[in-house]
C-alpha positions in Angstrom: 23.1 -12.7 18.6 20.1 -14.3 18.4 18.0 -11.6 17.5 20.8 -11.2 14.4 20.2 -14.3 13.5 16.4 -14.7 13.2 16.2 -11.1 11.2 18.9 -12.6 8.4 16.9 -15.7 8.6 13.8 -13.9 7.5 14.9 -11.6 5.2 16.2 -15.1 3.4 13.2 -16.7 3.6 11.4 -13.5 2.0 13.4 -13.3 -1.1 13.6 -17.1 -1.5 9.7 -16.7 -1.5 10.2 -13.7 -3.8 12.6 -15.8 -5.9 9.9 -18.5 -6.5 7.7 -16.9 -8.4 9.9 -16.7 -10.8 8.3 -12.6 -12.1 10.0 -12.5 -15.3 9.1 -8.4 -15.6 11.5 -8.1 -12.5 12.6 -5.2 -11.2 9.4 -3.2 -11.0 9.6 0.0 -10.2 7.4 0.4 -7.5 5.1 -2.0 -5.7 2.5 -1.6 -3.0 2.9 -4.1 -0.1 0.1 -5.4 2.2 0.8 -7.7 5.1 -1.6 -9.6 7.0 -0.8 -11.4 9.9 -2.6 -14.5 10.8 -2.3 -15.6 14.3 -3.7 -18.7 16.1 -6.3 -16.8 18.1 -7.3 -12.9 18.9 -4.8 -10.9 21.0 -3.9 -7.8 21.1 -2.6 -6.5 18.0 -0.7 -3.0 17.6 0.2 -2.7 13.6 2.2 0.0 14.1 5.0 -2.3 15.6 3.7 -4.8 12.9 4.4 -2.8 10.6 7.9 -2.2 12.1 8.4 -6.2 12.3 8.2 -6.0 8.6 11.8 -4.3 7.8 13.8 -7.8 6.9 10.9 -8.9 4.5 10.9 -5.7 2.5 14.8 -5.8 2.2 14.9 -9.5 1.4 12.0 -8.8 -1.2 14.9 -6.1 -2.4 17.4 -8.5 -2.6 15.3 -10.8 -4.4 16.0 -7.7 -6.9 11.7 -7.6 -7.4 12.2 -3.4 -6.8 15.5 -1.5 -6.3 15.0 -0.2 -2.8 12.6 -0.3 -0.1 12.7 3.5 0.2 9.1 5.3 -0.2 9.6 6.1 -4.1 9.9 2.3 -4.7 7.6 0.3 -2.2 4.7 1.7 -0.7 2.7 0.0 2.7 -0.8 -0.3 3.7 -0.8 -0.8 7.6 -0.9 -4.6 8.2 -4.2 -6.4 8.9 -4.9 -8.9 11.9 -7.0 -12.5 10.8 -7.2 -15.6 12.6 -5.5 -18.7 11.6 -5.5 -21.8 14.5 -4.1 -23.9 12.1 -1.5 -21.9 10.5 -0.4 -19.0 11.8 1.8 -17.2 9.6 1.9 -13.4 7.9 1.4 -13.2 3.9 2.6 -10.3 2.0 0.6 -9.3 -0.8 3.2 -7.2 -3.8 1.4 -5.5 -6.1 3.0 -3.5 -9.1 1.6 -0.4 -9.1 4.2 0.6 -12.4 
């Protein structure tokens, strides 16, 4: 149940942070996303499962109504990067319209 929770929790968090910026052209009809992870010192990093952690983002950016799905024709996803942070770890997702 916990698990449950922490996924709705981000997917919230990632269309408030959608939601902020206020993008008046919204919805775009497809975006490119770019995710880097920033993480308090080097470890081992695997951006496949990244890349996996990512799901509750991309639909909360959906539900933020940026793009109408998450599905490939809409959003398309670099692999994430990997930077160090020891202040502030956290993971930043770039959106860029592509049209």
């Amino acid at each position: 149940m916990m698990k449950a929770t922490a996924t709705k929790k981000y997917r919230r968090l990632a269309c408030e942070a959608v939601e902020a910026e206020r993008v008046d052209s919204a919805p775009w009809e497809v975006v490119m996303v770019k995710a880097t992870f920033y993480k308090p010192r080097r470890s081992r990093f695997d951006p496949d499962n990244a890349a996996g952690s990512l799901k509750a983002a991309y639909d909360g950016i959906v539900d933020a109504g940026l793009v109408p799905d998450d599905d490939i024709d809409h959003m398309k996803r670099e692999m994430p990067d990997l930077a160090i942070d020891k202040e502030n770890p956290r993971v930043m997702i770039e959106i860029t319209r592509i049209k």
